[in-house]
Every structure is written in C-alpha cells, then in structure tokens.
TORLUMNU-288417 format. One line per field, with one value per residue (C-alpha): residue number from 1; residue in one letter; x, y, z. Coordinates in Angstrom, 3 decimals. Example, Ala and Ser with C-alpha at 12.3 -4.5 7.8 and 13.67 -1.06 7.14 Angstrom:
n: (1:2) .
res: (A:S) .
px: (12.300:13.670) .
py: (-4.500:-1.060) .
pz: (7.800:7.140) .
//
This chain:
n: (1:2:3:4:5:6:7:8:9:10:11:12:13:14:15:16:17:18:19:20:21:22:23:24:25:26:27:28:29:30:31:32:33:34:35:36:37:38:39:40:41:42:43:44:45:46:47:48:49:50:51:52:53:54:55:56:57:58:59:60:61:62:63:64:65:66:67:68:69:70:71:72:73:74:75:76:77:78:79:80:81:82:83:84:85:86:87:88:89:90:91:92:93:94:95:96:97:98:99:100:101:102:103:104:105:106:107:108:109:110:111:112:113:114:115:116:117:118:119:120:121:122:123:124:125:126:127:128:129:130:131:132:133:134:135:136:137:138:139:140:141:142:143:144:145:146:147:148:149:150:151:152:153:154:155:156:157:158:159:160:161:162:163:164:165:166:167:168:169:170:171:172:173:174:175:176:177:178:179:180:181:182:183:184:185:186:187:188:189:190:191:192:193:194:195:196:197:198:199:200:201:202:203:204:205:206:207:208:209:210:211:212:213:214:215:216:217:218:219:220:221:222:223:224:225:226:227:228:229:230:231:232:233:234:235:236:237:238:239:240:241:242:243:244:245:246:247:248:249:250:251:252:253:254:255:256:257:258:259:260:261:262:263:264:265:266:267:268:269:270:271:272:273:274:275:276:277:278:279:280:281:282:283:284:285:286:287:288:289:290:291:292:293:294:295:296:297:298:299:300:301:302:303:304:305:306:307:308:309:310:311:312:313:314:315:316:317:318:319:320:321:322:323:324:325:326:327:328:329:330:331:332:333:334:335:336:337:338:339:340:341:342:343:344:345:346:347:348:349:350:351:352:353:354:355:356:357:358:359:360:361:362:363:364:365:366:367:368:369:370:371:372:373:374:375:376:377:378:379:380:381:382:383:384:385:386:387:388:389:390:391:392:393:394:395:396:397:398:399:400:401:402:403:404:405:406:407:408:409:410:411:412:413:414:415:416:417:418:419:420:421:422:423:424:425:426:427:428:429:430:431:432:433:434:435:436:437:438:439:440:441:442:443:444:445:446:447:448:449:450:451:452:453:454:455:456:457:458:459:460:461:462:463:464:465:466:467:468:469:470:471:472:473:474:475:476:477:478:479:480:481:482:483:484:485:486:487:488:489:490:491:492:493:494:495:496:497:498:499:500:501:502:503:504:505:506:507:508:509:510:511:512:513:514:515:516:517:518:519:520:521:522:523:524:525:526:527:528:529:530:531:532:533:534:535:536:537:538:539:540:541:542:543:544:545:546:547:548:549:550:551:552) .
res: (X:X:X:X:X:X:X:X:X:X:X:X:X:X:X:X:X:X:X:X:X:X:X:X:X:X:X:X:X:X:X:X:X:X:X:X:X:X:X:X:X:X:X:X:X:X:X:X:X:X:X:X:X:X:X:X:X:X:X:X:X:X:X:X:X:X:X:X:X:X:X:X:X:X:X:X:X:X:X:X:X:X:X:X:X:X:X:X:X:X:X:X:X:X:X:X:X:X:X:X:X:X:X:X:X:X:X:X:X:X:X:X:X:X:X:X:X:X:X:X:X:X:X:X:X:X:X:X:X:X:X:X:X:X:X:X:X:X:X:X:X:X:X:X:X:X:X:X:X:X:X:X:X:X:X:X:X:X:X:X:X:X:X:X:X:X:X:X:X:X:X:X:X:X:X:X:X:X:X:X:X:X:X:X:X:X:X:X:X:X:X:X:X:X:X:X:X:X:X:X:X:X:X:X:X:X:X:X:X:X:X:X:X:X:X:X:X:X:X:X:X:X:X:X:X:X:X:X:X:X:X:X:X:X:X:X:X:X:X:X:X:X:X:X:X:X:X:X:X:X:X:X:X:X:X:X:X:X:X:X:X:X:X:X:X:X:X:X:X:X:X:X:X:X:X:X:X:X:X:X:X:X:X:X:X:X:X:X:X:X:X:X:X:X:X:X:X:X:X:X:X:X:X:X:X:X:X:X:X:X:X:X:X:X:X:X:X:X:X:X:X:X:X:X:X:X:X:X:X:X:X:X:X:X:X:X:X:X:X:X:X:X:X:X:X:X:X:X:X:X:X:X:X:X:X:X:X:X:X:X:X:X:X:X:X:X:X:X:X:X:X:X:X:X:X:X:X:X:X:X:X:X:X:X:X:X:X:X:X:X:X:X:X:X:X:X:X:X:X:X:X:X:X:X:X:X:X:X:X:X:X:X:X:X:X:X:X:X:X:X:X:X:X:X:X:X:X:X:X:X:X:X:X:X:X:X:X:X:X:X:X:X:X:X:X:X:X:X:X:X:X:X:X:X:X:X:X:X:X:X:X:X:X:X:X:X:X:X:X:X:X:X:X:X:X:X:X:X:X:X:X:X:X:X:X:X:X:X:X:X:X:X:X:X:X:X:X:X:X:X:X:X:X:X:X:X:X:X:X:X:X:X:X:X:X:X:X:X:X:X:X:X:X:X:X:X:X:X:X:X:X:X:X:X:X:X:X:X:X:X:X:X:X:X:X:X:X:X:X:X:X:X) .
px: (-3.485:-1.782:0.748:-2.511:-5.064:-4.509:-7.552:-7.897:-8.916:-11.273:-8.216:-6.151:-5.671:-5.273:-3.209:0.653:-1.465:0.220:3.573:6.918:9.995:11.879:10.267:10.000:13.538:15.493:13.214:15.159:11.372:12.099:9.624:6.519:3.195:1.472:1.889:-0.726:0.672:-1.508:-4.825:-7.361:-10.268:-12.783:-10.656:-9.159:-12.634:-13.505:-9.499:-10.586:-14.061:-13.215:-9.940:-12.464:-10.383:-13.468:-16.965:-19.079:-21.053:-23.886:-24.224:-20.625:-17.269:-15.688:-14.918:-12.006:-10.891:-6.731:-6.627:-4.381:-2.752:-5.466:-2.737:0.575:3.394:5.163:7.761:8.813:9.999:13.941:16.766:18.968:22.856:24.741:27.430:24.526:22.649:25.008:25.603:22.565:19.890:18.104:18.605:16.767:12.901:12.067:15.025:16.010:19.037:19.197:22.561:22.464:23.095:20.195:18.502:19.861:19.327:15.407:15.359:16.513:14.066:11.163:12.199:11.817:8.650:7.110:8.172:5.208:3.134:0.828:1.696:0.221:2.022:1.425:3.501:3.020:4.291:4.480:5.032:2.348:5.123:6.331:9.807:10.198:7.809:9.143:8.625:7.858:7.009:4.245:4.355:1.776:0.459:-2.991:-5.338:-7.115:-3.936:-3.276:-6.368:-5.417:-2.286:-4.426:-6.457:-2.989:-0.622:-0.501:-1.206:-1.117:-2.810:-0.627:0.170:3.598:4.634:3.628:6.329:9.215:8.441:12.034:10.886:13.260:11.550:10.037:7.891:7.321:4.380:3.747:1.434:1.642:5.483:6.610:9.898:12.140:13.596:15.749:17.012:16.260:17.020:13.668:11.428:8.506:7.464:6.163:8.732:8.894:12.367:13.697:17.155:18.392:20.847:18.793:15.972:13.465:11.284:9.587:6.465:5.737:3.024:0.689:-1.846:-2.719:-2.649:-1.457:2.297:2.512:1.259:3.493:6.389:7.104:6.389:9.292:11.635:10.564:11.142:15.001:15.555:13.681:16.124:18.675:16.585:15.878:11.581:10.720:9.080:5.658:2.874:0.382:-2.829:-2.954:-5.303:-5.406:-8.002:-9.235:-6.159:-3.470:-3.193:-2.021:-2.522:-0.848:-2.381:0.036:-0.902:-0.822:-4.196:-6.961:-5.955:-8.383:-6.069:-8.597:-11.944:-10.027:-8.647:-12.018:-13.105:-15.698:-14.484:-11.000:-9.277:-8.184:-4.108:-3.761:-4.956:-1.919:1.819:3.621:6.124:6.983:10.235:11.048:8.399:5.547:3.123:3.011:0.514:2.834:-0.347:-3.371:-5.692:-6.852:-7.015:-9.817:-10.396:-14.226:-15.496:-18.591:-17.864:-21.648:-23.205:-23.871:-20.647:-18.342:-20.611:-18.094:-16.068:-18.781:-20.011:-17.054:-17.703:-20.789:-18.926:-17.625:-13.969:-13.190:-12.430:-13.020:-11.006:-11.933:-15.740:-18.312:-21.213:-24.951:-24.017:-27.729:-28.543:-24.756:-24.939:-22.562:-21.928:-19.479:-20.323:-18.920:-15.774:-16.233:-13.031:-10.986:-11.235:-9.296:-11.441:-10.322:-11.350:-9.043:-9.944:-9.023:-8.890:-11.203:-14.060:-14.034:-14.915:-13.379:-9.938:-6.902:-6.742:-3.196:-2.107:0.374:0.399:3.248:2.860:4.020:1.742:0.576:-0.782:0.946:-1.675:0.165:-3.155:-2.561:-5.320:-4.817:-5.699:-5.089:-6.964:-5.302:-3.761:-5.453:-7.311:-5.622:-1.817:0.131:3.727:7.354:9.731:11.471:8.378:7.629:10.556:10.572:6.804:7.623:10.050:8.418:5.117:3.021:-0.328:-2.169:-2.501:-5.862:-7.420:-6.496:-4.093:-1.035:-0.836:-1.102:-3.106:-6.037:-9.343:-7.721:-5.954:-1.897:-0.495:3.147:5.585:6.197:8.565:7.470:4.194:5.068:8.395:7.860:8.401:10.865:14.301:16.615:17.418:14.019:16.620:17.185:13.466:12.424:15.786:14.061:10.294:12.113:13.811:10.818:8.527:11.063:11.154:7.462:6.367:4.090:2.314:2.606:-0.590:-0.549:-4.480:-5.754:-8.391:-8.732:-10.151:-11.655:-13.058:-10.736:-8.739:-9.831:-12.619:-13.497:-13.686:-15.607:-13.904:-13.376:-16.495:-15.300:-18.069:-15.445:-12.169:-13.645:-14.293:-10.692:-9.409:-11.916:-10.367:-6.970:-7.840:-9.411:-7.014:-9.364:-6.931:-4.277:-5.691:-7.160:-5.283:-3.538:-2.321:1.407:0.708:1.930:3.848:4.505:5.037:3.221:0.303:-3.372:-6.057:-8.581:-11.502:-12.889:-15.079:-18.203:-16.237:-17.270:-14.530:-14.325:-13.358:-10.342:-8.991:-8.754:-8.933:-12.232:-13.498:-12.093:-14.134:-10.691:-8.162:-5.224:-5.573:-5.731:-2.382:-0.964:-1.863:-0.470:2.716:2.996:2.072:4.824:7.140:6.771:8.118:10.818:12.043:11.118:13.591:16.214:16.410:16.735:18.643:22.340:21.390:18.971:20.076:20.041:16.962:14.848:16.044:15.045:11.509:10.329:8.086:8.656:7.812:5.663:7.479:10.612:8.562:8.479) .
py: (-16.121:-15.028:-17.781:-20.109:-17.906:-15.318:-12.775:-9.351:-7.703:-4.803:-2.396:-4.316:-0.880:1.368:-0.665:1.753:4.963:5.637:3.666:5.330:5.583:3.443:0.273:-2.836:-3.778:-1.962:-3.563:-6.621:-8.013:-9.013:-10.450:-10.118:-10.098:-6.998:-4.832:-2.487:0.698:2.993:2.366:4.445:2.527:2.127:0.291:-1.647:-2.753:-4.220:-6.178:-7.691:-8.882:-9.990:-12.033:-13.195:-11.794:-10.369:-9.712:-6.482:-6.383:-4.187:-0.076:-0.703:-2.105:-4.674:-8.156:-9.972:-13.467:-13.634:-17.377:-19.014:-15.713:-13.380:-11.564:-10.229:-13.350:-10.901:-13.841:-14.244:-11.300:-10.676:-7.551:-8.056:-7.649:-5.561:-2.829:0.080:-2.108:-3.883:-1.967:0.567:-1.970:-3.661:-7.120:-10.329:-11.423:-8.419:-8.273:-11.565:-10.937:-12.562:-12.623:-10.737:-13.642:-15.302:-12.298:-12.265:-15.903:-15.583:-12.425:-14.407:-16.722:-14.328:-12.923:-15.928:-16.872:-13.223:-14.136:-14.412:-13.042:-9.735:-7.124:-4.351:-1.081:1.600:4.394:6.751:8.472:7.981:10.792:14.234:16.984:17.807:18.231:14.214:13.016:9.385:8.079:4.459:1.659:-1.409:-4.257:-6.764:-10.140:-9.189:-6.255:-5.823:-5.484:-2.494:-0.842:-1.244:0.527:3.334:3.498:3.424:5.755:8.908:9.083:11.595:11.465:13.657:11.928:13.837:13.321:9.606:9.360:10.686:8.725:7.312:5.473:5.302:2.455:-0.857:-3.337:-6.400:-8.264:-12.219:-14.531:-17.120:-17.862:-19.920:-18.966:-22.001:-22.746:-25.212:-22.447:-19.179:-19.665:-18.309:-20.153:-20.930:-20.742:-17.065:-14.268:-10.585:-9.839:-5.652:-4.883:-1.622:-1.571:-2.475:-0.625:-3.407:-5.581:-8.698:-10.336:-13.784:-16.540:-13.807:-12.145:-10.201:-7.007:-5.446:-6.671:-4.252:-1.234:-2.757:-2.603:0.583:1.392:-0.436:1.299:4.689:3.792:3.378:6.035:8.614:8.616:9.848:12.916:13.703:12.835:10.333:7.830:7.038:4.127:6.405:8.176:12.004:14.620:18.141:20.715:24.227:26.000:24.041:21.771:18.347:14.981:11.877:8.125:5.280:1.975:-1.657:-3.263:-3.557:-1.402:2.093:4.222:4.508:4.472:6.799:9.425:9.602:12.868:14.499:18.036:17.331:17.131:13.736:14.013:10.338:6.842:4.889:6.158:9.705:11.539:14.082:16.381:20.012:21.208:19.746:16.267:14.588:11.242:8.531:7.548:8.829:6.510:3.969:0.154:-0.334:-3.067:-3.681:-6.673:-6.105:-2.175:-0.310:2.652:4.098:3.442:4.595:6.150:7.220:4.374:2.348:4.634:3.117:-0.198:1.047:2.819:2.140:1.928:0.442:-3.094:-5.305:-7.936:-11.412:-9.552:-12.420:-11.666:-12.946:-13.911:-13.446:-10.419:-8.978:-7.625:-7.493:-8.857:-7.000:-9.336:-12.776:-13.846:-17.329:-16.535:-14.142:-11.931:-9.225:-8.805:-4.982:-2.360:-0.400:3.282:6.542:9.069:11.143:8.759:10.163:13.639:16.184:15.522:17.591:17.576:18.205:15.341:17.559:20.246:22.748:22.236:20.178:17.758:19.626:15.748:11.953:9.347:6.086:3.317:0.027:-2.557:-3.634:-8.185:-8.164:-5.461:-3.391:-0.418:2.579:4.288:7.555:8.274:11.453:10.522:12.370:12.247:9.980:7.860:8.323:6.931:3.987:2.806:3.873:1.473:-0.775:-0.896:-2.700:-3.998:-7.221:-8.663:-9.266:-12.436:-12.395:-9.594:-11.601:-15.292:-17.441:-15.559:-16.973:-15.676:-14.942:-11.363:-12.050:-9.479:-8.818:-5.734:-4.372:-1.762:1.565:0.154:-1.249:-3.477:-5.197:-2.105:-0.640:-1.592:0.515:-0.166:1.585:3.739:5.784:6.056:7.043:9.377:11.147:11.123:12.976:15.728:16.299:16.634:18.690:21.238:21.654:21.230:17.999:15.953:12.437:10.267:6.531:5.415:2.166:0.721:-3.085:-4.255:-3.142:-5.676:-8.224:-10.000:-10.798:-13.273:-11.966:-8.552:-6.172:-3.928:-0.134:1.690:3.491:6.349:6.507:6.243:9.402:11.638:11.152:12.063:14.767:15.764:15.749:17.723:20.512:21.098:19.939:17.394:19.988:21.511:18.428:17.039:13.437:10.582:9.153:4.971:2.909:0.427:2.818:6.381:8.174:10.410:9.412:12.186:11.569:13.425:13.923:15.444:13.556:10.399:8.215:8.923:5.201:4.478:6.204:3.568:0.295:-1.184:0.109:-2.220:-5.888:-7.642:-8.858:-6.084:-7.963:-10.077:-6.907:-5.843:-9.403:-9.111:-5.834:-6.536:-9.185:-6.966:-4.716:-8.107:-7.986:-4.951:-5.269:-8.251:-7.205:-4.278:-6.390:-6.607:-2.756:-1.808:-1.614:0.594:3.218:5.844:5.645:8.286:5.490:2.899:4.890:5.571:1.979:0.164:-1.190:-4.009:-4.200:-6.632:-4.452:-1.715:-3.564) .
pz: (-27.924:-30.925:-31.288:-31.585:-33.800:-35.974:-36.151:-35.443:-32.296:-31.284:-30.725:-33.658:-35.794:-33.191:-31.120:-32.591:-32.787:-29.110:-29.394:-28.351:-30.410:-27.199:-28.307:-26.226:-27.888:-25.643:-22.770:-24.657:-26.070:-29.874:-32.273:-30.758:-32.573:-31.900:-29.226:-27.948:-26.815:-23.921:-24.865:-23.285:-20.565:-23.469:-25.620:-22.542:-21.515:-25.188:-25.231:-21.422:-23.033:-26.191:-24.356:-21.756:-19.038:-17.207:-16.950:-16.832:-13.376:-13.351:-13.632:-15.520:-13.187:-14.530:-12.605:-12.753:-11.128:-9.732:-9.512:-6.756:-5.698:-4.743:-1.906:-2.542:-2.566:0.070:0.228:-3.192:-3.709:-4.807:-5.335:-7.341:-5.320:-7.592:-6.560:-6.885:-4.099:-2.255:0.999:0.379:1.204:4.111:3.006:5.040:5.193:3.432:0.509:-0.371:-2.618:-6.198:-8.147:-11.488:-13.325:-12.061:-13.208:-16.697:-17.380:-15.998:-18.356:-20.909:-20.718:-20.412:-23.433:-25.626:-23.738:-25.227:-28.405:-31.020:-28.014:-27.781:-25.223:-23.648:-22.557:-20.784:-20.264:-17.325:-14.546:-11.263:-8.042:-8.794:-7.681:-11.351:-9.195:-8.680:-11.180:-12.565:-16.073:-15.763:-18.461:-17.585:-19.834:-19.115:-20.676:-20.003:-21.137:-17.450:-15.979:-18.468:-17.110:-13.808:-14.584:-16.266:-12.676:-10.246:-12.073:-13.762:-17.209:-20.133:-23.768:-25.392:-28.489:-29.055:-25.686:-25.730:-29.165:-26.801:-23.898:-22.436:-19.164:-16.280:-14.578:-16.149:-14.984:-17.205:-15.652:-17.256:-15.120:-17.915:-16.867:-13.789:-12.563:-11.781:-8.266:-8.982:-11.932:-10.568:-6.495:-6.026:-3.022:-5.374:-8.950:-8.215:-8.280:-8.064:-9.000:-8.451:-10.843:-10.091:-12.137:-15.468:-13.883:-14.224:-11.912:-13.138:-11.905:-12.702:-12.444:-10.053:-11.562:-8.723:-9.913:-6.227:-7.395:-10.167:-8.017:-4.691:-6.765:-7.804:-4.414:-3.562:-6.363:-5.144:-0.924:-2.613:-5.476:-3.471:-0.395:-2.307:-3.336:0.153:0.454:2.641:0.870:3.038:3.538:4.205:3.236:3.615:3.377:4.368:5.695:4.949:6.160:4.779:7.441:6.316:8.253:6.978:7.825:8.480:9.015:6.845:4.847:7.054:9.615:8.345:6.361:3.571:5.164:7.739:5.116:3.060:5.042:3.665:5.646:4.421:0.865:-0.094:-1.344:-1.852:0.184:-0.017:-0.586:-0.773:-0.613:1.968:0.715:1.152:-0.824:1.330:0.494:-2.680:-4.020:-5.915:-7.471:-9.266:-7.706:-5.212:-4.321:-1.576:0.290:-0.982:2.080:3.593:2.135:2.607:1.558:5.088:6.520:3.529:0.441:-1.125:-2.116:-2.102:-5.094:-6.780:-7.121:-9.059:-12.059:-15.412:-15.067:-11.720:-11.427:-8.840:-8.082:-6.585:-6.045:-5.868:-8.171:-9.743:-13.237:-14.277:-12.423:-12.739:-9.260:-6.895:-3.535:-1.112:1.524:0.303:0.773:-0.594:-2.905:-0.949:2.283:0.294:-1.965:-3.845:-5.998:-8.277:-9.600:-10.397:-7.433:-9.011:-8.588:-5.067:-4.338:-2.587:-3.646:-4.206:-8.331:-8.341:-6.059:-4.243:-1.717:-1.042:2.934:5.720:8.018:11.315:12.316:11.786:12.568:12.944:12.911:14.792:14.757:18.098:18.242:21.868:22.829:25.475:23.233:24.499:21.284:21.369:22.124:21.515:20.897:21.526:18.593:19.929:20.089:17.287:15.845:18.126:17.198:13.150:13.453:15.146:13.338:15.478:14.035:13.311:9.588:8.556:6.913:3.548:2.420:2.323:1.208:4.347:6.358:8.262:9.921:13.270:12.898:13.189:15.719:13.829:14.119:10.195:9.988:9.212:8.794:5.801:5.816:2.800:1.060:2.846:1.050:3.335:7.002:9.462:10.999:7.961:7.854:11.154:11.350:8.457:9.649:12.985:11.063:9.335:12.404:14.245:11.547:11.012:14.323:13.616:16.118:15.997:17.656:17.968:16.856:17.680:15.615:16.848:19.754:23.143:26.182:25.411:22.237:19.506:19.725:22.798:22.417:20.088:17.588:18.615:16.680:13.941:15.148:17.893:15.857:14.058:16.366:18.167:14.864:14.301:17.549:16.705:13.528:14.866:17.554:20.386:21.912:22.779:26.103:27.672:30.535:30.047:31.888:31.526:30.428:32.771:30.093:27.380:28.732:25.497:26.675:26.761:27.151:29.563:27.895:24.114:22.673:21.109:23.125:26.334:28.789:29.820:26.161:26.374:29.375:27.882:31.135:31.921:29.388:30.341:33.015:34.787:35.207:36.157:32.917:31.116:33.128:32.019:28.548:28.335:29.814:27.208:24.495:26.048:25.953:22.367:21.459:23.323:21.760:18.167:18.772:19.285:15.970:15.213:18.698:17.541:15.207:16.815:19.209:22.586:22.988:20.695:22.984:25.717:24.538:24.249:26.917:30.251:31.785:34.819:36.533:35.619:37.613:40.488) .
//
C-alpha cells in the first residue's frame, strides 16, 4: 500500500522496536518503506484489520480468504541444482530442479518488486531440542501471514536476543508477484523455489499460508540428515511412563484428531525429529483441518477455532452474526485453522522428550476398502510400506483434487517433502526401531463394506480403541492371522472392538469381489515399487505383497 498512500499505521512506531542488526539487506531487500520487525499477535491483529486482510469472527479468531490457491501448489515447487544439491537429492515429480541463474534473475526481480514496499518479519526458530534448534527468517508481504508464522514456529521476545538474531534459513513469501514461465522455467505463474546454497526459499503468487510452514519442512527433511535425526511427517505423543508413539500418515488421513489424546501428552501434530536424544516438535503449533470439525467428536481443537489468536483459513462465516460455520465447504474442502500448541491441553511444554517411540502408527485411509484396520508390521515391512506410503488424497488438500478420495502411494507418507531418495529414509526409520525395540502397526482409517461410495468409513470409536490397544500393550498377547496378500499380522480379537471388524472381508456382501479388489490393491504396490526396487534391499523386496493369482 505504501507506494500508493502515505499514512501511518497502528504498529507505525513500534514497527523497529524488535529489528535485528542483519537487516533485510543482506536478504538482498534495499529501499523499502518500512519494515515491521516481530510484532507480537495484538499488534498483528490491528495491521490485518486496518490492511483489510481479514475479519474478526466471533469470541475472537480471525478469518482470512486465500484466493485461487486455497491447497498447497505441490507442483510448482523447485530446488535449486547447485554442487551442495546435485547428487544429494531425490530429484523428479517431487524436486523439479531450477538452475541458479534462474534463481538469481527471479531474485532479482523480487527485489525490485519490494522496493518502496512494507514488509513484515519475523524471526524465530524452528526444531524444540535446544541441540538442533534452527534460526530461521520469514519475510512476508502480508501482516496475517506474520501471525501465522507467530502460531507455526518458535518464537522468543527477548529484545537483546531479537538485536543478534543471524538466521540460517529465509523464507521470503510475496503473493503480489507472478513468477514468469516463459522467464523462470517454472510450470505456472506460482512458484516455490528452495536455494540451498543462498539458504532461501521463495513463495510467490500463493497466499496460502500452508507454503510457508511446508517449506521449511522441506529444508529440515535435507539439512537434518546430515545431523543424523530422521526428519518425520508425523504427530507424536507420549504416555505416563515415557512411552512415545509417533502418527504417520498425509492430510485427511487422522494424524491430528488421532494424536489429540486426552490420556496422552501431545509432543507435536505434524513434523519431528527423531535423533539420538529421543522425539523432538519442528513446530510450536498446529494447522487443523477445521471441515465439519465438532465439539463432541474433537473438543479440543474445536475449542480453537473459538479463540483470539487462531486464524482460520477459507472458514465460511455470518458476516452479521460473525459466527462460524465448520460445515461449509462452499470455498474449500480444506478449510484450516492455525494456532499455537498451547491452545490444546495436555501438551508437552517443552516440545521434546529425551526417549524413543515404543509404537509407529503408520495411518492409511484406505478408498477401496479392503485394508484390514489393524496390522503389526516386521522391519522390513515397515520399510517397504514407509516407502511406499499408501493412502488416498482427500478433496481439497492439494490443488486438483476432487470429491472422490484419490488412492496414490506418497513416499514416506509425505513425498512432497521428502528431498532425499525413500531409501535413505526408511534405512534410517529401521535402525531406529531396531535399537529401541519399536513396534511398527499399519492403521487403516478409510473404508469398510466396500469403496468408497459404497462403503461406510471405519468409525473413529473403532480406530480409537485399536490404538488405545496398541498403547496399553493389549495387542501383544492376542493371537493373529498371517494376510493372505500382504503377510503383516492381523489380530483376531480387541478389546472394546467387534471381532468381525477386524476381517475386512466379513464386511463386503460379495467376497470374491473383495478378493479381486484386493488383489488389485496388492497390484498397485507392486508396480509403484518399481520405482524404488533397484535401490532397496532384497529383504524390502521380499516383504512386499503377493498376488493371488501368483499364489495359485
């Protein structure tokens, strides 16, 4: 606004109280107008108002719109092929390499885009063991998206350590500029563009504030390899007695809703760490999936969206009345809120605990309905269903997506943030449960009677108490059957859980479509893991499915 009108703002005089002595100049931004450095939530709140950025629903959250992109643009995004990068990464789909001088010209140009413009910064920190703790610097276009960074990551109000700040990591987020194919070599006008060598990642023309938090994931699934902690898409929490579980699984498929325990700690609902030490949170908060979200099925972050502070994002709502509606999805099925993990209670305060995980709860959201809804996995199975990451997309939580649930295979449960190849992955995940003993269970949360469509969705009553189950150690003297397809283990009994549940079968009205369906489920692994084959051991190989005509 400020290259149009020149008038002071609500934060105006406060807005270098905070500012570090490494000034956006050696980010490369010169002549700007004013830059507002780490302002806290109450300040934020008046910026987003006064800019007209969003609206206050009521009891306090704020509302924002994201415009055209209200998913990540998984497909736009670049790394940057540089000598620190060029044999160290997984590049195809996932990596699209970008030259460097493509980068330096588009960096160029944002930099004489932000001239005469106002900025916000915040610098923070992301990873909550002290030991790998990461300085990073967001620099964003718009106040809201300031305050979402305030939410996600882990911030300090020391004033004396705000002066000294050096960031390792930046993250220059402008909405307002279009990247150019025809210039850039990008697919669209949309790009999220990772440099490791100038340690900065650009996001352009998305104001979908799950890019900012999506990329530093990224950075840290490469930088924290070399330091030996397996960088994680996963939710974790841990009991009473130390005992830690950690939640795989992509959007949609429960690793929230699943990890909010009220018997358990929360550690984190998202990403971690797991090194030496034990479990660590990346973040210091959480960005829930709010449709159709209800007080009786999940209180707790349904509290949330009821609190100053959070913001909701793409969240229909009464412009008279200010209340919300978690049930419309007239502008997006992924419809999110973002807050601090203290909004929920129960939580480790520390974000880190100095032991291992006793469970690893992979969560599949089954479209075809035939995965059984409990499996207890080898290590070797383990690896070859990390890296195979079975699940189905829902509606709305990538660009593209439509009602129907997309069955797809993502990589560690989370290939578009997984920079190096699965293999180094899953070869860590495997040392790590060999050496503390873990369990690893494959948990299906989709559908039972049939596909989608035809089917009903597993009862999360049910998905509960198998993991209540697995928790509390009641799963490990019950007697199991050897699947058919996919040799892992299914128990035949649970507690608190109908027996014929735990059979898939039991459920479809025509077993030998269920057998067909599930040999073509089966089908599908095997040919995703074509991909991955050459460079897994023969032990992964050997611990994929079979087919039942193979059988025969």
């Amino acid at each position: 606004m400020s290259k149009y009108l020149e008038f002071s703002t609500p934060a105006s005089k406060e807005a270098k109280e905070l500012a570090s002595d490494f000034g956006l100049a050696n980010n490369g931004l010169n002549y700007l107008d004013r830059v507002y450095w780490n302002l806290p939530n109450s300040a934020l709140y008046e910026e987003i108002i006064f800019r007209n950025e969003g609206h206050i629903a009521s009891e306090g959250p704020l509302i924002v719109k994201t415009g055209k992109h209200t998913a990540r643009a998984a497909a736009d995004k670049f790394i940057v092929k540089e000598e620190s990068t060029d044999n160290k990464i997984w590049w195809g789909v996932h990596n699209r390499p970008i030259t460097l001088e493509k980068f330096n010209s588009l960096m160029a140009r944002i930099e004489a885009y932000a001239q005469g413009e106002e900025l916000f910064v915040q610098d923070c920190y992301v990873g909550a063991d002290p030991e790998y703790r990461m300085p990073i610097r967001i620099i964003t276009e718009k106040a809201w998206h300031s305050l979402f960074v305030r939410n996600m990551f882990i911030t300090t109000n020391n004033p004396d350590e705000l002066k000294k700040f050096l960031p390792e990591f930046t993250v220059i987020a402008v909405p307002g500029f279009k990247v150019d194919p025809k210039i850039d070599g990008t697919r669209t006008e949309t790009g999220i563009i990772l440099n490791f060598e100038s340690k900065t990642a650009i996001i352009a023309n998305s104001l979908y504030a799950g890019e900012i938090k999506k990329s530093i994931f990224t950075v840290l699934n490469f930088l924290l390899t070399f330091k030996d902690v397996l960088p994680m898409h996963c939710s974790a929490n841990v009991g009473r007695e130390g005992d830690v579980a950690i939640f795989f699984g992509l959007s949609g498929t429960g690793k929230t809703t699943l990890s909010a325990d009220p018997k358990r700690q929360l550690i984190g609902d998202d990403e971690h760490g797991w090194s030496s030490r034990g479990v660590f949170n990346f973040e210091a908060g959480c960005y829930a999936k709010v449709i159709r979200l209800s007080a009786e099925s999940e209180p707790e972050i349904f509290s949330t969206t009821k609190r100053f502070g959070t913001i909701l994002e793409n969240v229909v709502y009464d412009p008279i009345t200010r209340k919300i509606d978690l049930n419309e999805d007239s502008i997006t099925e992924n419809t999110r809120a973002s807050y601090p993990l203290d909004f929920i209670p129960n939580i480790v305060p520390s974000g880190y605990v100095q032991s291992h995980p006793k469970n690893i709860i992979f969560l599949t959201c089954d479209a075809s309905g035939v995965l059984p809804p409990i499996s207890r996995l080898n290590p070797e199975q383990a690896q070859y269903h990390f890296i195979s990451g079975y699940t189905s997309k829902i509606a709305g939580t990538e660009i593209g997506l439509g009602v129907e649930p997309q069955i797809t295979f993502s990589a560690c449960f989370g290939a578009p943030f997984m920079v190096r190849h699965p293999y180094e992955y899953a070869t860590m995940l495997k040392q790590r449960m060999l050496q503390s003993g873990a369990q690893c269970w494959l948990v299906n949360t989709g559908w039972i009677g049939g596909r989608f469509g035809v089917g009903k969705r597993i009862s999360i009553k049910h998905t509960r108490n198998l993991l209540n189950a697995v928790l509390e150690g009641k799963l490990d003297k019950v007697e199991y059957r050897k699947d058919k397809l996919f040799g892992f283990e299914v128990p035949l009994t649970c507690p608190d859980v109908p027996s014929d549940v735990l059979d898939p079968s039991n459920s479809w009205g025509n077993k030998e479509e269920y057998w067909k369906k599930y040999d073509a489920l089966a089908a599908r692994f095997i040919e995703n893991f074509k991909l991955f084959a050459k460079d897994s051991s023969g032990d992964v190989l050997k611990a994929g499915p079979k087919r039942i005509s193979v059988q025969k």
